[in-house]
N, C-alpha and C positions, 0 to 999 in steps of 0.2 A: 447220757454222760453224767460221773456223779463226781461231783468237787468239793475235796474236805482244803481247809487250811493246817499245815502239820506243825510248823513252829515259826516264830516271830521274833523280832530282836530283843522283845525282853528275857525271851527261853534262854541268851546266851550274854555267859558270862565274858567280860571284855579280858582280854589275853592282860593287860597289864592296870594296876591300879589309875595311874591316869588317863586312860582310854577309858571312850565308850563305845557302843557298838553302833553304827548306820545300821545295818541289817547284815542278814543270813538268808540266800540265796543261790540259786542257779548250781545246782547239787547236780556231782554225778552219782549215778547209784550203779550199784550191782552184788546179787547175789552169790555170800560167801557160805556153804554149807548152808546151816541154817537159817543166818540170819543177812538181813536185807544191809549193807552196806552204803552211806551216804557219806561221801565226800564233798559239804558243802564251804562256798565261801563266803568269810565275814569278812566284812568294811569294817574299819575302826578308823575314829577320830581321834582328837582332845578331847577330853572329859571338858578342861576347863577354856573359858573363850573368850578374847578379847575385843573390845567395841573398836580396837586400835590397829588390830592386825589378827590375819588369820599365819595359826601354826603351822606347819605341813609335817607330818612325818613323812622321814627317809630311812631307810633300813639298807645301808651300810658295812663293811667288812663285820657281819656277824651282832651289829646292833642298832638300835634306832638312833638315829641325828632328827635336828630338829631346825627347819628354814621357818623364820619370821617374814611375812606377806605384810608390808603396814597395805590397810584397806583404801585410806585414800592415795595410793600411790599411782600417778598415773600411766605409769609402765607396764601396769598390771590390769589384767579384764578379768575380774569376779561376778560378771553376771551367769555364769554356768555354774552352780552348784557342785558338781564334780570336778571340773576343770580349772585350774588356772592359768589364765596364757598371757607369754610375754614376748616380747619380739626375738628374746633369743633364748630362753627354753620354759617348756610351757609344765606344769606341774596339777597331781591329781591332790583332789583336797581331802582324800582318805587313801588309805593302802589296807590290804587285802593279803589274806592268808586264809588257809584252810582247817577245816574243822570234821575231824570223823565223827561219823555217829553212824551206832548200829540197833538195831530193832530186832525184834522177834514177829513182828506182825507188819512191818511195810506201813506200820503208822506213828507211834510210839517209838522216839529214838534218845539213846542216852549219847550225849558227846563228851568224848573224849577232854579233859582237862588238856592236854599239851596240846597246842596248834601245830600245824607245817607250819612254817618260817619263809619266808622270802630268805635267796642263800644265795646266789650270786650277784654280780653287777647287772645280769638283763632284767632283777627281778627285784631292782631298788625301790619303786614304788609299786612293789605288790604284783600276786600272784593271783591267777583269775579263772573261771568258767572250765573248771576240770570236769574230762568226759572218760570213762573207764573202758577200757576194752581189755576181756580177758583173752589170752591167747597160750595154749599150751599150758594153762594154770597159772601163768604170772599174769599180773595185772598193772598194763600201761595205762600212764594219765597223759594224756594229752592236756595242755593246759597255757593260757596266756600271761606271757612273761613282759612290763612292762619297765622303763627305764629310762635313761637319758638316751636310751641307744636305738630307740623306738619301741612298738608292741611284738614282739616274735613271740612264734609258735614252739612250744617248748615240750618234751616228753618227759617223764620219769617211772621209773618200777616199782613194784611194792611186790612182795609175796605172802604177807598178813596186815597192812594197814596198821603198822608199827613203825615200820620204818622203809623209807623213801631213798630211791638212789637216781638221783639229776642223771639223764643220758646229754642232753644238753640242747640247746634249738637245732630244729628241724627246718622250719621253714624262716627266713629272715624278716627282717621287718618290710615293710607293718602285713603284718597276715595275724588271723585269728580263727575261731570256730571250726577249730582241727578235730576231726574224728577217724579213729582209724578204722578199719573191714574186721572182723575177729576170725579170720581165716586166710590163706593165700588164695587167693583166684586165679588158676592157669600160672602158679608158680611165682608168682605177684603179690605182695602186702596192697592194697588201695588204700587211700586216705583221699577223704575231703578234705579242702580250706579255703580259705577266704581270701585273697590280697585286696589291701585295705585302700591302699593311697595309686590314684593315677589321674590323670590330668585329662582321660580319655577314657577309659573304661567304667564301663558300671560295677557295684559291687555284687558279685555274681561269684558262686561256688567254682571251683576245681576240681581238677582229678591228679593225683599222683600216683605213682608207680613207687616201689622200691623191695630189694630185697633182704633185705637185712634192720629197716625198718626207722635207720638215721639218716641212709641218703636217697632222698626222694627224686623222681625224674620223670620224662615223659609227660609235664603237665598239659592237660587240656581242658578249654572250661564247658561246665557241664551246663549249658546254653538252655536245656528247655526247663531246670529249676526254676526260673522265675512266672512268680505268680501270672495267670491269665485274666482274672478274676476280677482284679482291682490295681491300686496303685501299690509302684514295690520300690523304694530306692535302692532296697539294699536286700539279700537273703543272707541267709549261712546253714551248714550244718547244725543241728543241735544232738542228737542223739547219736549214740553207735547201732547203725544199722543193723537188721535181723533179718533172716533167710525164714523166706515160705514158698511151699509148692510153687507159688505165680511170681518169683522174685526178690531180691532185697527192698525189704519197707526202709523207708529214710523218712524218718520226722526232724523237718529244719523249721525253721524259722522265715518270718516276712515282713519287715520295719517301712510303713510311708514314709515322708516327708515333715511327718508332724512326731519320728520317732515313736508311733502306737504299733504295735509287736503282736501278733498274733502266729499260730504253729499252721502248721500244712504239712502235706505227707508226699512222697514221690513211691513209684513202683519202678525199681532198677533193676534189668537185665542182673539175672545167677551168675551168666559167664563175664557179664562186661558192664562194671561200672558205670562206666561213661554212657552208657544209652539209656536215656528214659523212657518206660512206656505207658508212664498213666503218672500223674501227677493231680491234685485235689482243685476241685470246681467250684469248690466254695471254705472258705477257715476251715482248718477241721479243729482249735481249743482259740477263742479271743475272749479277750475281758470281760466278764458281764456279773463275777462279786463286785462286792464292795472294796475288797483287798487287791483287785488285780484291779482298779478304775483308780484307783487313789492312794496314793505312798510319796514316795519319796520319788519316782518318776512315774510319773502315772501310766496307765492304758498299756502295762507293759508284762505280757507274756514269755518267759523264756526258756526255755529246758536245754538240758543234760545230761538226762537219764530217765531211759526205763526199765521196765522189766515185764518183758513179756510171759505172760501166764497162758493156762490154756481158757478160760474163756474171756484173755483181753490184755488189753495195753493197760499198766501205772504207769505214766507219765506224770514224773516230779519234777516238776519247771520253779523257779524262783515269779515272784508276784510284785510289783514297782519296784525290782529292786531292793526288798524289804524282808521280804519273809518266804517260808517256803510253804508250796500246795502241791496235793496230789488232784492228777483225774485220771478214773476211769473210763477207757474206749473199749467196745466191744469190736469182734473184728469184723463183723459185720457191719456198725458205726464207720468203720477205720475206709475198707473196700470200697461203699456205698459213696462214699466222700472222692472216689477215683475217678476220674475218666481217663480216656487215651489221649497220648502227646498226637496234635496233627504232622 
């Protein structure tokens, strides 16, 4: 397995003179003619900060507002770095927007000067962990919409990465780590996702049904995704799956209890989604740079996007939260790492 680091938060410029950037992460990618297509997303803060109170940007009927946090306030819990929570609505300490950037080689990427925008009310505190699925030549993002109104799972289009058209949430709050199938299977769009909040379930992947690709149905959860291996609190989708001779490859993700994030792989039935028949026996990508052990969240692996070549996987996954890396898997690597679901 070989692992470059590809760009970092100083590679990027902050969308507004008072911002800065937290990072640039958890990219999806995909192949447009020539060149390699990455749609990753940037965290921006305040540039500038006070010992008195933390800022929060809100992004608003088409512009940014700005909530004052005083720090010693005790209404308020600031020991989460990302989060801040209050008894009646809890707020993130950066917002999120996306940033294109296109290559000639799958390493070297130039980004785009104008960001996507946060643009409705689901998506007042940022937009998040965009995964690409081409279908018919246009290209849906799936992508996490964050708000007063919870975190839903949101779609949009693009037919050159110019310019973006909201289809609107798909799945409601709180769900995440939406990825959709890039074909009909027996007539059928499939989509993974995630539901987020329950008092009784674990956090464990889905299956949905749909044909027309806004209204989803027939969920059932896809029960043998979680890890065997080790401890798992929580999985998701991370990748838009790819069809081989022995089935769809699904590369998702695997978070313990101590939020350290490592990728795994599953082998899915051609005809049917929902049945797994080999899923990984041991990590198949966890942290072991320096840039994936320590950032801004540590020990934290997560992808978005590949792009399957003929001899292997890139897999471009975001690194603490901070910056983005490639690794190569060969699919002999990829297989090797399978066994079968009991």
């Amino acid at each position: 397995m070989n692992k470059q680091l590809l760009v970092a938060r100083q590679d990027i410029a902050p969308s507004r003179p008072d911002f800065r950037v937290l990072g640039i992460f958890n990219p999806g990618i995909v192949k447009l003619g020539e060149e390699t297509i990455m749609l990753a997303r940037v965290a921006e803060t305040m540039r500038d900060t006070s010992r008195e109170r933390v800022t929060i940007p809100v992004y608003r009927s088409h512009q940014y507002m700005f909530l004052d946090v005083p720090i010693n306030d005790p209404n308020y819990d600031l020991s989460d770095a990302r989060v801040i929570r209050n008894h009646d609505q809890n707020y993130l300490t950066s917002i999120s927007h996306f940033r294109v950037g296109r290559s000639r080689d799958g390493i070297h990427f130039h980004f785009d000067e104008k960001p996507v925008l946060p643009d409705t009310i689901y998506e007042e505190y940022g937009i998040e962990d965009p995964r690409i699925t081409e279908i018919d030549g246009r290209y849906y993002i799936t992508y996490t919409a964050v708000s007063a109104f919870g975190i839903n799972a949101a779609l949009m289009v693009t037919d050159d990465f110019k310019t973006f058209t909201r289809l609107g949430n798909i799945f409601p709050f709180d769900n995440k780590d939406t990825v959709i199938f890039p074909k009909k299977i027996g007539g059928y769009y499939y989509a993974y996702h995630r539901p987020s909040t329950s008092d009784f379930g674990k956090l464990d992947i889905w299956v949905a049904k749909s044909t027309n690709l806004l209204h989803w149905g027939e969920h059932v959860a896809l029960t043998s995704a979680r890890v065997g291996y080790g401890s798992s609190t929580r999985v998701g989708a991370s990748c838009v799956p790819f069809l081989t001779d022995q089935g769809w490859v699904v590369i998702y993700h695997s978070a313990d209890k101590y939020h350290r994030y490592h990728l795994a792989a599953l082998l899915v039935d051609k005809d049917d989604p929902s049945r797994v028949l080999k899923r990984s026996k041991e990590p198949l990508v966890q942290p072991s740079e320096p840039y994936e052990i320590d950032g801004f969240v540590r020990n934290v692996i997560f992808s978005c996007g590949l792009v399957a070549e003929k001899d292997g996987l890139d897999i471009y996954y975001g690194a603490c939260d901070q910056q983005v890396a490639k690794c190569h898997l060969t699919y002999q690597e990829l297989f090797d790492n399978l066994e079968e679901v009991a």
